[in-house]
C-alpha positions in Angstrom: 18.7 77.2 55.4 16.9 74.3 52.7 19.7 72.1 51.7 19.1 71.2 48.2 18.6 67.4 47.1 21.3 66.0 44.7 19.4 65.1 41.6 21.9 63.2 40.5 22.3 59.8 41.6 18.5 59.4 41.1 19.3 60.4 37.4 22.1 57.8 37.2 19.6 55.1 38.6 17.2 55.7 36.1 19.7 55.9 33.6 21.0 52.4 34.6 17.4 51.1 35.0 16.7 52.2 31.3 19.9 50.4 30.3 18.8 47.3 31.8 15.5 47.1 31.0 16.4 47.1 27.2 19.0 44.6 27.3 16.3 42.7 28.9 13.8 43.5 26.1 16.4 42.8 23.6 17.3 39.5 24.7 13.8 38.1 25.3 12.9 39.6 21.6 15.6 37.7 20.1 14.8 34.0 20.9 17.6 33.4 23.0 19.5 35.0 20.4 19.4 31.9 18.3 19.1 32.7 14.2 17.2 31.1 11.7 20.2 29.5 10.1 21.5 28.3 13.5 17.6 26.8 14.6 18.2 24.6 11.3 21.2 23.0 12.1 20.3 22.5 15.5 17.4 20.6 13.8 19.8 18.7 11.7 22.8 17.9 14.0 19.9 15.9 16.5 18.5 14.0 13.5 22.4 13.5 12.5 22.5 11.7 15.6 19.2 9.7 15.8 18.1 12.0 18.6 14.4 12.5 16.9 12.6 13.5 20.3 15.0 16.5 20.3 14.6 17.2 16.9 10.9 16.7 16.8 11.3 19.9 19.6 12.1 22.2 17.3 9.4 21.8 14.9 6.5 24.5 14.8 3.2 23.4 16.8 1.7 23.3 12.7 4.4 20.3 12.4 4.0 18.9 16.2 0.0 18.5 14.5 1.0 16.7 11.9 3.5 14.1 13.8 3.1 13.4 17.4 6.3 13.1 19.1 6.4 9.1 19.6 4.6 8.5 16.0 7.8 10.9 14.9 10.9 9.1 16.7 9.4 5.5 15.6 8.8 6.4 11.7 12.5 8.3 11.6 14.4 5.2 13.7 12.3 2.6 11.2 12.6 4.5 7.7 16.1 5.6 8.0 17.8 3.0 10.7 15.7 -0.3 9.7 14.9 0.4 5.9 18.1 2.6 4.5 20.5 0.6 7.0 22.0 4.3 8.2 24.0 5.2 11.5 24.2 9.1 10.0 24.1 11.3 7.3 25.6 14.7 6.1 24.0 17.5 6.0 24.7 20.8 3.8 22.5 23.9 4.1 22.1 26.4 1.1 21.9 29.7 1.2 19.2 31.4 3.6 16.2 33.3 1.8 13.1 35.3 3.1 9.6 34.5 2.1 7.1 36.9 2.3 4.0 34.7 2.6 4.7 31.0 3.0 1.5 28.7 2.6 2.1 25.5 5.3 -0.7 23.5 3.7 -3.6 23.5 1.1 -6.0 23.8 3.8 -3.3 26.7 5.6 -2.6 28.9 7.6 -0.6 31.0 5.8 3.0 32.1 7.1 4.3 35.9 7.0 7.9 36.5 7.8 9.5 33.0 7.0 12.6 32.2 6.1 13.8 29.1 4.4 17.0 27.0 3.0 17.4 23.7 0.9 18.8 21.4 2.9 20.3 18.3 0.8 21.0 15.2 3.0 24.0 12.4 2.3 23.5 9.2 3.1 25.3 6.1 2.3 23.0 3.5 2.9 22.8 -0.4 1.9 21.4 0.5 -1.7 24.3 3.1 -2.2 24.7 6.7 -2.2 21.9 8.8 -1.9 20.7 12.2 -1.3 17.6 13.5 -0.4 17.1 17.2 -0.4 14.5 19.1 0.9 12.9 22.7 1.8 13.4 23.5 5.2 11.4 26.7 6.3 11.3 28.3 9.8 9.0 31.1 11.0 8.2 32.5 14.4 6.1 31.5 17.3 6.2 32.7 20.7 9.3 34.5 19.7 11.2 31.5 18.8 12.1 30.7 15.1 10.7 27.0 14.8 10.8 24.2 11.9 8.4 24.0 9.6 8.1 22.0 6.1 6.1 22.6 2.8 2.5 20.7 2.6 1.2 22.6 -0.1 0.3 19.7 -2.0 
């Protein structure tokens, strides 16, 4: 007599294999899961603390071309530690909004899929209360939302 082959726990691997396989899809499609909102204030809590290299990180390669790293950290520590006399700053992020084509520069490239916030910063400095606000946009690259500002200008 043929003994017949249990089809099932070859089922059951494949089912778990399909499983796992799209968790692992999901996850590496997600950018370590991080959000657009959250990639912001990572931005912002660094340059809250004076950490500019980490900060500087987070930008999109489009901003790492306009600022190179060292050129970054020394204009940020000189402008607002030396100049405005600040240890730190607030920060408060407006509402998040979706821009369908986001133009970096005159010159380009031109951004699909951005997403962007006002982000007003606090500081009281040695000529008194100040805020400066600004656009902060972030858009994709290599799966990763990264930093970007407006140069359209």
């Amino acid at each position: 007599m043929r003994r017949r082959k249990n089809s099932v726990p070859l089922l059951l691997i494949g089912v778990t294999g399909g499983i796992l396989l799209f968790l692992f899809v999901s996850v590496l499609g997600s950018g370590g899961g991080e959000s657009p909102e959250q990639v912001i204030q990572e931005f912002y809590e660094y340059e809250q603390k004076g950490d500019f290299g980490n900060s500087w990180e987070l930008f999109h390669s489009e901003m790492k071309k306009k600022f190179g790293k060292s050129s970054y950290i020394q204009t940020k520590n000189h402008v607002f530690l030396g100049h405005m006399g600040v240890d730190t700053f607030e920060v408060e992020m407006g509402k998040m909004e979706e821009v369908k084509n986001f133009e970096f520069s005159k010159d380009g490239p031109t951004f699909k899929d951005v997403r962007s916030a006002e982000v007003d910063l606090l500081f009281e400095s040695q000529f008194g209360e100040m805020t400066i606000s600004q656009i902060c946009y972030v858009a994709q690259e290599k799966g990763e939302w990264k930093i970007l500002w407006g140069y359209d200008f």
